[in-house]
Structures are given as C-alpha cells and as structure tokens.
C-alpha positions in Angstrom: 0.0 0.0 0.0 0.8 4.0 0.0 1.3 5.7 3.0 1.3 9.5 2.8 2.7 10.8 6.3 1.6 14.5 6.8 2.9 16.5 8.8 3.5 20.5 9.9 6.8 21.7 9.0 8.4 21.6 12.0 10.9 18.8 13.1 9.1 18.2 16.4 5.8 17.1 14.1 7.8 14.9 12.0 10.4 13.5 13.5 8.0 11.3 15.6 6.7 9.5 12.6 10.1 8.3 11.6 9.4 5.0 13.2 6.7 4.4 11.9 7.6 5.2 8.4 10.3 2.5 8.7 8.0 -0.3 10.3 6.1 0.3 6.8 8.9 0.6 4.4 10.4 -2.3 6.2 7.5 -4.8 5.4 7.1 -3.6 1.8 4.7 -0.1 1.3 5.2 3.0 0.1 5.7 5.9 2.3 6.1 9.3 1.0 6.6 12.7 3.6 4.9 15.9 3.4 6.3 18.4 5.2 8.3 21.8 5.0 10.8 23.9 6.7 12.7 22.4 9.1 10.8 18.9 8.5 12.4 18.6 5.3 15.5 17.4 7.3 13.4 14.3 7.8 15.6 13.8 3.8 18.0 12.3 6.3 16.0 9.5 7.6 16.0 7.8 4.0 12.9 9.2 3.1 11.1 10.6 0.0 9.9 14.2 0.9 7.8 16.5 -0.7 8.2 20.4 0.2 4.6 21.9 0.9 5.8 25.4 2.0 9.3 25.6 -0.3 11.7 29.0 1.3 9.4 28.8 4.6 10.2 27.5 7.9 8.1 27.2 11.2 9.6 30.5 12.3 8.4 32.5 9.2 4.8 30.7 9.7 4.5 32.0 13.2 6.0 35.3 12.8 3.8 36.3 9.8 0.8 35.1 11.7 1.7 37.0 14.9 2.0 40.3 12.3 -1.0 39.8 10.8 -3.0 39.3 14.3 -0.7 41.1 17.1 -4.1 41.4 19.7 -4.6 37.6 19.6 -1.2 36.2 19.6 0.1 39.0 22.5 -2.6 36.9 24.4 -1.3 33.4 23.4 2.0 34.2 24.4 1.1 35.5 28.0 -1.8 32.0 28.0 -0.9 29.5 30.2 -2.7 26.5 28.6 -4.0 23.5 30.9 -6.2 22.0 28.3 -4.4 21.7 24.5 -7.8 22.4 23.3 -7.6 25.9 24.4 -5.1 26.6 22.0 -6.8 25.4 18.6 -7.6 28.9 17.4 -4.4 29.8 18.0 -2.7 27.1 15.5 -6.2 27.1 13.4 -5.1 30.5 12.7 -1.7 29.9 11.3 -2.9 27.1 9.1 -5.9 29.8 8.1 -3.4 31.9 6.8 -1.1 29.7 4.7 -3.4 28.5 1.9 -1.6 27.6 -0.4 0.1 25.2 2.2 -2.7 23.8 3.3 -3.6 23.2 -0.8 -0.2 22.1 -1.1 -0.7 19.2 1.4 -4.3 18.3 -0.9 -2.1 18.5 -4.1 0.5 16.1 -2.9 -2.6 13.5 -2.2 -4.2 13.8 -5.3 -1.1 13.3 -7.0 0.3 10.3 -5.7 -2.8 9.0 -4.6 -2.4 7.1 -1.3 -4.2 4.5 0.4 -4.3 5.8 3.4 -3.0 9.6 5.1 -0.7 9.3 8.6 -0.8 13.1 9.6 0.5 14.4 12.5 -1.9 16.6 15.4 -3.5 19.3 13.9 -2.0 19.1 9.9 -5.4 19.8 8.2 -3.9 19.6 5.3 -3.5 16.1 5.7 -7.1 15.4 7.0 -8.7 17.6 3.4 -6.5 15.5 1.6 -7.7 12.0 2.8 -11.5 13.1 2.6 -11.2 14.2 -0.8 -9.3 11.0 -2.1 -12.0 9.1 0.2 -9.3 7.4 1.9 -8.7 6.8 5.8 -7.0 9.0 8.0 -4.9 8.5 10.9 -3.7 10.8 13.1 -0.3 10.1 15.4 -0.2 11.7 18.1 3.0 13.5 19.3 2.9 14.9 23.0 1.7 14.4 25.9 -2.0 15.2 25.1 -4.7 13.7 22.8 -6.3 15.9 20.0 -7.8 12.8 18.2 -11.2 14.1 19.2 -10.6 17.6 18.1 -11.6 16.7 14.2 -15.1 18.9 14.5 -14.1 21.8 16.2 -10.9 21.7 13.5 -13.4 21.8 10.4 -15.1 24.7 12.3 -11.7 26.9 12.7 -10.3 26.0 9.3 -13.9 26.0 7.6 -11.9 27.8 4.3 -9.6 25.1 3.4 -12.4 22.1 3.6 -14.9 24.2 1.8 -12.4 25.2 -0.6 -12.0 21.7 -1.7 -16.0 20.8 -1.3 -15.4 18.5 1.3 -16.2 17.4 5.2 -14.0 15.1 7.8 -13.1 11.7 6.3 -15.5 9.4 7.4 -13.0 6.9 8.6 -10.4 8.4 11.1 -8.2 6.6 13.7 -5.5 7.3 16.0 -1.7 6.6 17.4 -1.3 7.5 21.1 2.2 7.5 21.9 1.8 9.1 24.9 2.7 7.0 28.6 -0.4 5.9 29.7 0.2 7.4 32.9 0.8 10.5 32.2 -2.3 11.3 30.5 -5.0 9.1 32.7 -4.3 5.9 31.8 -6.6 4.4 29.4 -5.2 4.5 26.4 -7.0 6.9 23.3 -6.4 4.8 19.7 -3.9 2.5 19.2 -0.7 3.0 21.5 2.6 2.9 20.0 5.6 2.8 21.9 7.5 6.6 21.3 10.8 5.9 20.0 13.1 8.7 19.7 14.6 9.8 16.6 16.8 13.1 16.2 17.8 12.9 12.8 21.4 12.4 11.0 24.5 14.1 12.2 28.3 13.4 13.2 29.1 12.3 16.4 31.5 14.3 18.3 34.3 12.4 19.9 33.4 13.7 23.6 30.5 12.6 23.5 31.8 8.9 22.8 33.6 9.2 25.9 32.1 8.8 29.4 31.6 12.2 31.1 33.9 12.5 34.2 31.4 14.0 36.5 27.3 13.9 36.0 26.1 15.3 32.9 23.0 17.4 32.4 21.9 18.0 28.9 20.3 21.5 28.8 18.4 22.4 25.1 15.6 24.8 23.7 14.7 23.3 21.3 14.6 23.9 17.1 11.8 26.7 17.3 11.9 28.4 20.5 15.4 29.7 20.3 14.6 31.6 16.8 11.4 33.1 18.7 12.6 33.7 22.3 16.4 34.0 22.2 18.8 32.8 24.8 17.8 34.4 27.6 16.6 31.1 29.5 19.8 29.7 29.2 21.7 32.9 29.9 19.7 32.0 33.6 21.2 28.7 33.7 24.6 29.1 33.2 24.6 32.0 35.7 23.3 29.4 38.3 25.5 26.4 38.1 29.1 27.5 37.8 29.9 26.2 41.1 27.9 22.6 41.3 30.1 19.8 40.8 27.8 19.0 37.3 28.6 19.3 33.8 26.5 21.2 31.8 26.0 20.5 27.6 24.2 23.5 26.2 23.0 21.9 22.5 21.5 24.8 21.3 21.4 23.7 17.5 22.0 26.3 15.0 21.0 29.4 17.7 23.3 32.7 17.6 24.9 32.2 20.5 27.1 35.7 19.9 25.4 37.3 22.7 25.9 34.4 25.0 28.8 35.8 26.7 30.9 34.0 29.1 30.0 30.6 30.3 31.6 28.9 33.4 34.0 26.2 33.2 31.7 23.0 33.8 29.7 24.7 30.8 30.0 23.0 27.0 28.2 25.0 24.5 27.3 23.3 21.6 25.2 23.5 18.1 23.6 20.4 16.9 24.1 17.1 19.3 22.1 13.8 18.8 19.8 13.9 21.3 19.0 10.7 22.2 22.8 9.7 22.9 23.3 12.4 24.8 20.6 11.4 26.9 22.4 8.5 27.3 25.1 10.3 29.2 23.0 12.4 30.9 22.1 11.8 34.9 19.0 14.9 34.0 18.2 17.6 31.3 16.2 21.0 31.4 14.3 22.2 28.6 11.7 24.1 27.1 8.9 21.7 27.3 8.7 20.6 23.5 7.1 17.4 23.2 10.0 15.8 21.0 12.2 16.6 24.1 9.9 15.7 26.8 9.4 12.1 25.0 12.9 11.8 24.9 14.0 12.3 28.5 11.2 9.7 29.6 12.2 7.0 27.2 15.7 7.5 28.5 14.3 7.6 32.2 16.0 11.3 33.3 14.4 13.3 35.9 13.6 16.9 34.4 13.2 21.1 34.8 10.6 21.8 32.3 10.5 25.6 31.5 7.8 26.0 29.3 6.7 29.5 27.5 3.3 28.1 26.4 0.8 26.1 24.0 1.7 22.1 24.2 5.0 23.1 26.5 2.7 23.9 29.2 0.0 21.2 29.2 3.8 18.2 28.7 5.6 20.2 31.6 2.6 20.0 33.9 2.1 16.4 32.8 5.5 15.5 33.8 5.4 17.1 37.1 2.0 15.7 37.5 3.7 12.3 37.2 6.6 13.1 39.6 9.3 12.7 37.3 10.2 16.3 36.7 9.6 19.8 38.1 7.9 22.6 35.8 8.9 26.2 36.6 9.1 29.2 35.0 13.2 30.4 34.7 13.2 33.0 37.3 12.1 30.6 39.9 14.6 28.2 38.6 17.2 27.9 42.2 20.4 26.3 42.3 18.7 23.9 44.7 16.8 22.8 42.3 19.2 22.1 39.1 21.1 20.1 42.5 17.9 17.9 42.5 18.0 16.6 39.4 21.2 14.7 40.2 20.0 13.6 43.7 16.3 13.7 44.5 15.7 9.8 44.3 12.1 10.2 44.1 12.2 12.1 41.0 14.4 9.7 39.9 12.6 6.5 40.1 9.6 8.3 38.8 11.2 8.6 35.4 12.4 5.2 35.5 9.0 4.2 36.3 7.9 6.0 33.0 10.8 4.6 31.3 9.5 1.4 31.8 6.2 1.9 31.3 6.9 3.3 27.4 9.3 0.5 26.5 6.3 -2.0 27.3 4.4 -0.2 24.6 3.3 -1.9 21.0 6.4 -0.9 18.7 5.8 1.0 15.7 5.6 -2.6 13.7 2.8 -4.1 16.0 0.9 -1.3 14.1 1.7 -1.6 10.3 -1.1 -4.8 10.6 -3.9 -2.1 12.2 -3.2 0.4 8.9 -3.0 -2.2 6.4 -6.3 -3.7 7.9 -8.4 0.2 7.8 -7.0 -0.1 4.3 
C-alpha cells in the first residue's frame, strides 16, 4: 500500500513519525513525507519528501501570523494552557493563513494517490487531503495530550480550506497515542505505539563517545523556540550552576549564540548534538517543554526542569510534574537547589524510570503496520 505521512513543517511534528515510516517501508509499502521547513530534514532519515511550503520555515509561519493578528497572539503568548484544546484557534489561525500550504498538502494527495494519510496533530492539510481522495486517515499523536477528538471543532476553525475543496471530515479516522499511559489518565485513546526517539542524522562528536567524568545534564531549547525567544533562558542557567560539581552540555542547535557571553568552566556549548545519545550520558536535562524533548527524556528515564513558554510546553511540563518525574517552573524561579535535585532527588528519579519502563512496554511502531494495512 501508500502511505502518505503529513505532517506540519516543523521537526518536532515529523520526526516522531520516523518509526513508523520505517516499520512500513520495512514490510514492503510506500511511504512518501509531506512536510516543510525544518521537517524537510526528515531527507536524512532515508525518506522521500515533498516540500509543501518551499523557502518557509516554522519560524516565518509564526511570525507572519503574529503580524498579521498582534491582539490575539500577544494573548497566546502571555496564556498559560491546561487544556491543548484551548489553543486550537491559535494554530487554526496559522494554518488559516497559509493557503496555499494547506492546498499544497491536498495537491501532494491527489497526486500520488495514497491509500491511506498518517498526519500528525492538527495538519489539516493532511485530513482535506484524505477526505477528498475518500481514503482513511490517521492521526499520530505527538505529546503528551490527545487531540484525536478535536476533528469537528478543526473543520469549524479551518472551515476555508475544507470548503475550498468541497469536502467534510473523512469518514473513517483513527489514531496513534504515543503518549505514557500514565501521564495522560491511563486508558489509552487509539492505538498506542511505543515513542521511540529519533533526532535525525548528524556526526558524532568524539566527547560525547567518551564517558563524562562527573554527571552530565543536557540543557536544550529546542529547534523553534530559540529563533522566537532567544537565549535568555539559558543565559539564567549558566549564571546558576558555575559552582555545582555537574557538567552542563548546552546543545542549542543552529541558535546565535554571539550574545551568550561568558560561560563557566563546567559549561559545554554546543550546536547540533544527537539527542538521544546524549541522553544517554546524561544523569537529567532541562528544557523548554517541546514534546519531542519531553518524549525523549522519559524514554531515556531522566528526571527533568521543564521551563515551558506556552501552547503544548505547558500542558507536557505540567504532565511531567504531575507524574513526579520532573519539576515545571518558569526560569526566574529556577534555584540552584533545584538544578542540584535533578542529580539527587531519588524520588524524581525512580519516577522517570518508572515512566521509562512503562513506554518500552508499549506496542512498537511494527505491531501497528497490521492495524493500517487492515483500515486499508
């Protein structure tokens, strides 16, 4: 069969997918990617990719939505989101205002005509494409929340797009929950899939072979956050931990770190690092929340500072904390004390490897090529 994976142009929507894509390749379908922007780098997982949104990344999305609509994205920043659900207008509106994205997304469909769409939370583009081809969709999930029930009120906020293309939902529409079951009540929503992490291609630097000679923590914004908040969060950090007896690996990707300034001595600043085995090292992490990273540091079991600035970041942070295996805060109440905890509060600790285990008992991605290839 055909698989068309669509997903928003962002690595943290893609990248989750990758699994997946290669359960299906390996027993013998098709899988083609749509995606854009920073997505594209998904190239590197062996992949066939088609650009939706060619010269545009995440970043440009946002920003020209925020100019077009100051009032009502002044308020999402500032929103402090316990429900994902609150925030659909929010990310309706972006989508609202990239047509010829969201056509893009149809085009690719009717094109290659697949048997059935894999789109990621929230890609209408993806869900217009399989009701117009007739086809089922399925959506995989990647945070800690569930938006597999959120098809009507999507069809309401991006009313344009389906009407553009004279259709409603697709009348058959499923769903991956990678999410711990834990974390998000328990009983699972869909089809659960185990989350395995994948950070894309790159070199392996030759420190990071070695094993660290004191406790590492792994400290990261993200690919998006950086490019629309700046360093100012990890500015915080490195004033806090010169003197703990800690080492500190600041992988902040392809950020301009000119106005950094000084960093203590147990502080390694770096660009791009494979996440995942850098986790491996790590005894904790702090980060910004994003659902890729949050995923990670549970699947490798590391207690974590969450310091989320909003949308999903919120509702994961307060998700982990809710599940004792991390602390949300917001940077300024960030203490010394607690960056210490990370490396020796044993209930956070066992919490994550709680979690840890909990994920790894999950169906793998190929216990679910049978469930797509039956729908289809």
């Amino acid at each position: 069969m055909r698989v068309l994976i669509a997903a928003s142009p962002g690595i943290g929507h893609v990248f989750p997918a990758v699994p997946l894509a290669w359960a299906l390749r390996l027993a013998g379908h098709e899988v083609l990617v749509a995606t854009g922007g920073d997505g594209l780098a998904v190239r590197e997982a062996g992949l066939a990719v088609a650009d939706v949104c060619p010269g545009l990344t995440l970043v440009d999305i946002v920003k020209t939505t925020v100019a077009r609509h100051p009032e009502m994205f002044a308020e999402f920043a500032t929103a402090r989101f316990t429900d994902f659900a609150d925030s659909l207008p929010y990310y309706a509106q972006m989508m609202n205002d990239q047509p010829a994205m969201m056509d893009a997304y149809v085009r690719v469909a009717e094109e290659w005509r697949p048997d059935v769409v894999v789109y990621s939370a929230l890609t209408v583009g993806g869900l217009v494409g399989a009701a117009k081809l007739g086809i089922p969709a399925v959506e995989h999930g990647y945070g800690l929340f569930r938006t597999d029930g959120y098809g009507p009120r999507l069809r309401d906020l991006t009313a344009e797009c389906f009407d553009r293309h004279g259709v409603d939902l697709p009348t058959r529409m499923h769903s991956i929950d990678i999410a711990p079951p834990s974390l998000v009540g328990h009983v699972p929503s869909g089809w659960p899939m185990r989350y395995l992490p994948y950070n894309g291609g790159s070199s392996v630097p030759g420190w990071l072979l070695e094993p660290p000679r004191r406790p590492r923590i792994a400290v990261t914004l993200g690919t998006t956050a950086p490019g629309l908040g700046g360093l100012d969060r990890v500015k915080r950090i490195a004033e806090l931990v010169g003197d703990l007896d800690a080492e500190f690996v600041m992988a902040l990707g392809n950020s301009d770190i000119s106005d950094l300034g000084p960093v203590p001595a147990n502080v390694r600043v770096e660009g791009w690092v494979p996440l995942n085995l850098l986790l491996r090292t790590a005894a904790g992490i702090i980060h910004h929340g994003g659902s890729g990273t949050t995923l990670a540091a549970l699947d490798a079991g590391l207690p974590q500072i969450l310091l989320p600035d909003g949308s999903d970041r919120d509702v994961n942070a307060d998700a982990v904390a809710a599940r004792g295996a991390g602390v949300s805060a917001r940077i300024d109440d960030v203490t010394k004390a607690a960056v210490d905890a990370l490396l020796h509060d044993n209930a956070l600790r066992d919490a994550a490897a709680d979690v840890r285990k909990e994920m790894h008992a999950m169906p793998g991605p190929g216990q679910l090529v049978a469930r797509l290839e039956q729908i289809v």
